[in-house]
N, CA, C and O atoms as a GROMACS GRO file, in nm:
protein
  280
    1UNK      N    1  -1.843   0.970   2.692
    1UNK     CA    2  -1.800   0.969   2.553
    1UNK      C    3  -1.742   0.832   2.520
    1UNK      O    4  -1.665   0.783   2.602
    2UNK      N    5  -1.778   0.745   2.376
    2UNK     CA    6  -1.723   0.637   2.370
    2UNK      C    7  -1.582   0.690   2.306
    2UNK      O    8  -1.565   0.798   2.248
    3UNK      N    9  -1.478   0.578   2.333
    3UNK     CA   10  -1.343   0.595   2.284
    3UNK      C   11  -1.364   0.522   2.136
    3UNK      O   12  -1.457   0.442   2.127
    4UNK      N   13  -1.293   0.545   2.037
    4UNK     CA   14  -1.272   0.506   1.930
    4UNK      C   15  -1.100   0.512   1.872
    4UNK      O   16  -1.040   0.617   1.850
    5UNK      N   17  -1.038   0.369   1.855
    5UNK     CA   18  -0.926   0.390   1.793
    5UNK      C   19  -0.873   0.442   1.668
    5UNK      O   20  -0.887   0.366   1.572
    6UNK      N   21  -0.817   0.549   1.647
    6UNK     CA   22  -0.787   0.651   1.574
    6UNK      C   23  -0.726   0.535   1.437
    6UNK      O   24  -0.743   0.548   1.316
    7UNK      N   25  -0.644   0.407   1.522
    7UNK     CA   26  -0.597   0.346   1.410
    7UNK      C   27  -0.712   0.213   1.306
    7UNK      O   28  -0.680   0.152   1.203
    8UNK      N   29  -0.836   0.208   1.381
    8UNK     CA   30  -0.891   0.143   1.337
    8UNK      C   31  -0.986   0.200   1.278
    8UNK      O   32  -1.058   0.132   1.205
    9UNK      N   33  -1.016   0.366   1.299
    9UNK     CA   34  -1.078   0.436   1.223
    9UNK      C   35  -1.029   0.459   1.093
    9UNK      O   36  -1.100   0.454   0.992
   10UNK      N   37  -0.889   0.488   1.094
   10UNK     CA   38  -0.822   0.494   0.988
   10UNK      C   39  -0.796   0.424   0.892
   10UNK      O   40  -0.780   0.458   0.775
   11UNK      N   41  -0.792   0.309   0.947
   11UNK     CA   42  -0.794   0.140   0.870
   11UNK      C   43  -0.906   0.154   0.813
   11UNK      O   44  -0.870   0.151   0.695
   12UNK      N   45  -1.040   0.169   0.810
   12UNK     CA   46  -1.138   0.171   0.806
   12UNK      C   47  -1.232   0.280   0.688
   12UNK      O   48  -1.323   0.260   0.607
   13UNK      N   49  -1.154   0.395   0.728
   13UNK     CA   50  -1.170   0.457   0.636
   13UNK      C   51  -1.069   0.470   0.496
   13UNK      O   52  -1.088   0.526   0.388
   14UNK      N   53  -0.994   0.420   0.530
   14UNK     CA   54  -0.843   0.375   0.388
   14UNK      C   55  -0.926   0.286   0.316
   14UNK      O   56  -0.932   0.294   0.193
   15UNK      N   57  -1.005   0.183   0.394
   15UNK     CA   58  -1.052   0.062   0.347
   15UNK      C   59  -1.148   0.122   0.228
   15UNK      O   60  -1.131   0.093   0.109
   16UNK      N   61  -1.212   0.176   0.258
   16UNK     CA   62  -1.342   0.208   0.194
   16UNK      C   63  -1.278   0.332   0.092
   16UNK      O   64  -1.333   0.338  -0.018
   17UNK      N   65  -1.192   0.409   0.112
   17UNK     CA   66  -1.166   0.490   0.019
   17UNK      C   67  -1.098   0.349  -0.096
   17UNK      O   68  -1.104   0.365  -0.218
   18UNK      N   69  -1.062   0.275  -0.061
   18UNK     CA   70  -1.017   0.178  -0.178
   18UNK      C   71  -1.130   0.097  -0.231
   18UNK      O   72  -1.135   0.062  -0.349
   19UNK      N   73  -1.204   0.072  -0.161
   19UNK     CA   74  -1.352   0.030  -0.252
   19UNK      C   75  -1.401   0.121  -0.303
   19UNK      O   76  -1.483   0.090  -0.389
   20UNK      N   77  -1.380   0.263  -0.280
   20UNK     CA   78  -1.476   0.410  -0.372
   20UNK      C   79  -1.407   0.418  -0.492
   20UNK      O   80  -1.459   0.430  -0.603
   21UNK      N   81  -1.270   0.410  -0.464
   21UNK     CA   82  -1.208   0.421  -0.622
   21UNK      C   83  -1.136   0.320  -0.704
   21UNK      O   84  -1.044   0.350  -0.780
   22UNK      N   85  -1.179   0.205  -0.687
   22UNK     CA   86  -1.172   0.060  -0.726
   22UNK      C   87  -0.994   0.045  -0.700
   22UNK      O   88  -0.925  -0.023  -0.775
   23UNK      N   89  -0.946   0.110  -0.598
   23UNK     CA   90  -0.833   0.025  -0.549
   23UNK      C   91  -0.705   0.088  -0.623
   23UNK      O   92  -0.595   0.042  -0.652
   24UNK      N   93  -0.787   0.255  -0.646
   24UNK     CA   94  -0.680   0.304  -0.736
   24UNK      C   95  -0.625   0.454  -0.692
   24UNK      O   96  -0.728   0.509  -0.651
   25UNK      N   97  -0.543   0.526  -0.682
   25UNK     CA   98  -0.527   0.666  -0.591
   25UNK      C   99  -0.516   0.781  -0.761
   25UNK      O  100  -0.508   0.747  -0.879
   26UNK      N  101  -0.520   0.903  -0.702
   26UNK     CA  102  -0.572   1.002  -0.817
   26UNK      C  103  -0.480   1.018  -0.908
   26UNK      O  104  -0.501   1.108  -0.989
   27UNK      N  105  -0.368   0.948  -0.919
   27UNK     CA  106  -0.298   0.870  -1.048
   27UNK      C  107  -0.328   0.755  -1.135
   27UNK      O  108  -0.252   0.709  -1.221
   28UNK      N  109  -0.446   0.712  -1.102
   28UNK     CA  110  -0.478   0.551  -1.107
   28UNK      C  111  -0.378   0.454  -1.086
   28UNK      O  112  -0.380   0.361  -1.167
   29UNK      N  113  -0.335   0.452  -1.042
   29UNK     CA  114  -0.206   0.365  -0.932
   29UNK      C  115  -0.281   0.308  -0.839
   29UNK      O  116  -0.366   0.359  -0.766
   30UNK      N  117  -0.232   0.164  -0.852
   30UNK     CA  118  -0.297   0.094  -0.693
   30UNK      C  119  -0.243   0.141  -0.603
   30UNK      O  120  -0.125   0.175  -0.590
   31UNK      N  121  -0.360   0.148  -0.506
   31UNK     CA  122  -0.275   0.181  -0.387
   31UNK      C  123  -0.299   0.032  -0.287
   31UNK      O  124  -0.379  -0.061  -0.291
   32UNK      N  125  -0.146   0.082  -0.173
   32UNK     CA  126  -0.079  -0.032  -0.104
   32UNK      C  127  -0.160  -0.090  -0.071
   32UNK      O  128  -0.265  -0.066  -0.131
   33UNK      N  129  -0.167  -0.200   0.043
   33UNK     CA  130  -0.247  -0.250   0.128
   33UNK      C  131  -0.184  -0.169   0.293
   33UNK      O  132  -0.066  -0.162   0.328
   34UNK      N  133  -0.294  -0.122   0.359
   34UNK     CA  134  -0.234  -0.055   0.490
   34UNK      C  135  -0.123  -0.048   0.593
   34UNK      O  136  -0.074   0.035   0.669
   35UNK      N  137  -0.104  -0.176   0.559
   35UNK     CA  138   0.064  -0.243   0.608
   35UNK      C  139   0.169  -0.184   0.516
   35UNK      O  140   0.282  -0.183   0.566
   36UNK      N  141   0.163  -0.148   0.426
   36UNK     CA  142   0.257  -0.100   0.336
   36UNK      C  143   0.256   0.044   0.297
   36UNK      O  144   0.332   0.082   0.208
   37UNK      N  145   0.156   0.144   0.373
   37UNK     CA  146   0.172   0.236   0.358
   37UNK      C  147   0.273   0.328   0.396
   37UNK      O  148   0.316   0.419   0.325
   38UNK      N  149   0.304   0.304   0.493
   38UNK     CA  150   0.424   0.369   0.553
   38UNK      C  151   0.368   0.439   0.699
   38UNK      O  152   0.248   0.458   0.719
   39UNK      N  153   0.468   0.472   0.790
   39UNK     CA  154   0.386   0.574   0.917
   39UNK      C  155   0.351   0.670   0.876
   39UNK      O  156   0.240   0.710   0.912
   40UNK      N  157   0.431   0.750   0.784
   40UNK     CA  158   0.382   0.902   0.782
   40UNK      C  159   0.236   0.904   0.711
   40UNK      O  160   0.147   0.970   0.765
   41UNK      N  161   0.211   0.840   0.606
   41UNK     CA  162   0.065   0.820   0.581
   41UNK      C  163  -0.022   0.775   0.642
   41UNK      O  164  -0.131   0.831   0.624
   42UNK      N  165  -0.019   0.616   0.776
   42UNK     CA  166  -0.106   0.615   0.831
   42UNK      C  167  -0.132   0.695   0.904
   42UNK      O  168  -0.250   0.705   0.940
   43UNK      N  169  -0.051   0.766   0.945
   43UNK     CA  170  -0.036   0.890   1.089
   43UNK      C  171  -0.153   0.963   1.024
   43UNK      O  172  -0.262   0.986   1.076
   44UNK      N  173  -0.102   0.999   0.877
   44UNK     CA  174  -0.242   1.135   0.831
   44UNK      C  175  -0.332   1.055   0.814
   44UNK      O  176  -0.431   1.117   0.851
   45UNK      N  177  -0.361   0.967   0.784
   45UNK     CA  178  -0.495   0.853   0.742
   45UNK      C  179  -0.543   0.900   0.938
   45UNK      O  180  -0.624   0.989   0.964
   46UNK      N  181  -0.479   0.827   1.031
   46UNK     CA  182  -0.538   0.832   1.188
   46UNK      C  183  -0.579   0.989   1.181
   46UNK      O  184  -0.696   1.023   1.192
   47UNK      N  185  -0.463   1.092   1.158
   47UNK     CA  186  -0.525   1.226   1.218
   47UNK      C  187  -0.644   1.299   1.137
   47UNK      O  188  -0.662   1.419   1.152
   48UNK      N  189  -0.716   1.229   1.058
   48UNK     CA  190  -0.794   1.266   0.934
   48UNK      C  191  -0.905   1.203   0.995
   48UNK      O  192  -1.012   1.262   1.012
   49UNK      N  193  -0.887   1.089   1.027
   49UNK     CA  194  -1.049   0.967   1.100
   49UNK      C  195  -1.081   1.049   1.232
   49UNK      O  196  -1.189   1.095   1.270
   50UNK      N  197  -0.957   1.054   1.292
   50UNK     CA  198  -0.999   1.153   1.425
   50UNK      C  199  -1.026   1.280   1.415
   50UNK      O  200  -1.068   1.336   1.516
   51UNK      N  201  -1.014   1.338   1.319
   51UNK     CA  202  -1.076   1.482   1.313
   51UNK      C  203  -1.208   1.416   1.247
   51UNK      O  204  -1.293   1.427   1.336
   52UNK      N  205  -1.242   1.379   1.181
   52UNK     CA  206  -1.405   1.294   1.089
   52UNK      C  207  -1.492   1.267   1.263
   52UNK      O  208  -1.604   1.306   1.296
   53UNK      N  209  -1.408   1.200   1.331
   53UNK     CA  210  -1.481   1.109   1.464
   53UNK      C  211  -1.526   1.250   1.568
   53UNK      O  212  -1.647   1.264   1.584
   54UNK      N  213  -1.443   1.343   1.630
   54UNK     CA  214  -1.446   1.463   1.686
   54UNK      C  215  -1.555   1.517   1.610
   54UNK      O  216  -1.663   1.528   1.669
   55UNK      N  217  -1.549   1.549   1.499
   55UNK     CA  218  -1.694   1.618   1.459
   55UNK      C  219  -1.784   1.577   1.418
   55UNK      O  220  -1.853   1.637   1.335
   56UNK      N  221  -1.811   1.457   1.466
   56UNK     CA  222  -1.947   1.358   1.429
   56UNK      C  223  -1.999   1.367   1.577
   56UNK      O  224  -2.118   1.373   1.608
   57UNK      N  225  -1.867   1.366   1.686
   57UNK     CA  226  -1.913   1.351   1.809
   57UNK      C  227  -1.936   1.473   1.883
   57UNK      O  228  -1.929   1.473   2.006
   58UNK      N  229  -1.965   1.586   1.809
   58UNK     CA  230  -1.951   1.676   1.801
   58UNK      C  231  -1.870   1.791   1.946
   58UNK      O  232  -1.910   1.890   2.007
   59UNK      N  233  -1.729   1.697   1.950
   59UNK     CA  234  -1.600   1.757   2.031
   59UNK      C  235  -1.511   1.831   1.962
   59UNK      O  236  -1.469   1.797   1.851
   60UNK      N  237  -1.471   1.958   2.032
   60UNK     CA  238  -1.350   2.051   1.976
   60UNK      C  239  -1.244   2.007   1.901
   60UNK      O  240  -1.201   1.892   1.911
   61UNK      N  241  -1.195   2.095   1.824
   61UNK     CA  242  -1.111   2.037   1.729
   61UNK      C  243  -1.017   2.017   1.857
   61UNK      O  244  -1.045   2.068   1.966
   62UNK      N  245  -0.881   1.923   1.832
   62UNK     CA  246  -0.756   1.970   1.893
   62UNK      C  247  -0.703   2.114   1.909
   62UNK      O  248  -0.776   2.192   1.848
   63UNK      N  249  -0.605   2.172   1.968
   63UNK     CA  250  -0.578   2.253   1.985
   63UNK      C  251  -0.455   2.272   1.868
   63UNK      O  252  -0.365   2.188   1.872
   64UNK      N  253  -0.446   2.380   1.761
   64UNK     CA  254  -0.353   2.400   1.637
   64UNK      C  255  -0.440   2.331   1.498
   64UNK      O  256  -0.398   2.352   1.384
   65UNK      N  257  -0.591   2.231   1.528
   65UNK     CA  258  -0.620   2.214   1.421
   65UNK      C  259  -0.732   2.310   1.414
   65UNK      O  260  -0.807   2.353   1.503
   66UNK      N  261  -0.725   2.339   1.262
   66UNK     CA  262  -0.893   2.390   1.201
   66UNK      C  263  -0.976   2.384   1.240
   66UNK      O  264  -0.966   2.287   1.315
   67UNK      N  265  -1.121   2.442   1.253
   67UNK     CA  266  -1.243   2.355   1.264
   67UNK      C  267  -1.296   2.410   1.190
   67UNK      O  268  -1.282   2.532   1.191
   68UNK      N  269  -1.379   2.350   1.094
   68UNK     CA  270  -1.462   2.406   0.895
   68UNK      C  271  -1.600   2.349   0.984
   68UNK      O  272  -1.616   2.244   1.046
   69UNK      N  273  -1.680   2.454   0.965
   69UNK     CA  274  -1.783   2.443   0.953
   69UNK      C  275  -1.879   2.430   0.775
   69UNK      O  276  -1.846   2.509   0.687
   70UNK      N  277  -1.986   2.329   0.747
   70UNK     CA  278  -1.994   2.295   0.630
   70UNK      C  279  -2.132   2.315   0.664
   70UNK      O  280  -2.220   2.297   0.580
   0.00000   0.00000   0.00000
């Protein structure tokens, strides 16, 4: 299995959610730059890429999370 960093997934996908909505969150408020988000948001930004990465790679959820089948 390749490893993938949860925080560069996350970076990554923040990134691009700010190019989908021209740099704006569902207030139209800019949102920060990733350094300024705070931990508790990158934490859910990381545990959100790693649940996205687990089921692409198609590995078990963690143990206490969901798993949605779509």
């Amino acid at each position: 299995m390749a490893r993938h960093d949860p925080t560069e997934l996350a970076r990554t996908a923040f990134a691009a959610y700010g190019r989908a909505t021209g740099g704006q969150n569902v207030r139209g408020e800019s949102i920060p730059a990733w350094e300024d988000l705070g931990p508790a948001v990158q934490t859910a930004w990381e545990v959100a890429a790693e649940a996205v990465a687990r089921r692409v790679l198609g590995l078990q959820a963690r143990p206490g999370e969901k798993e949605t089948r779509g």
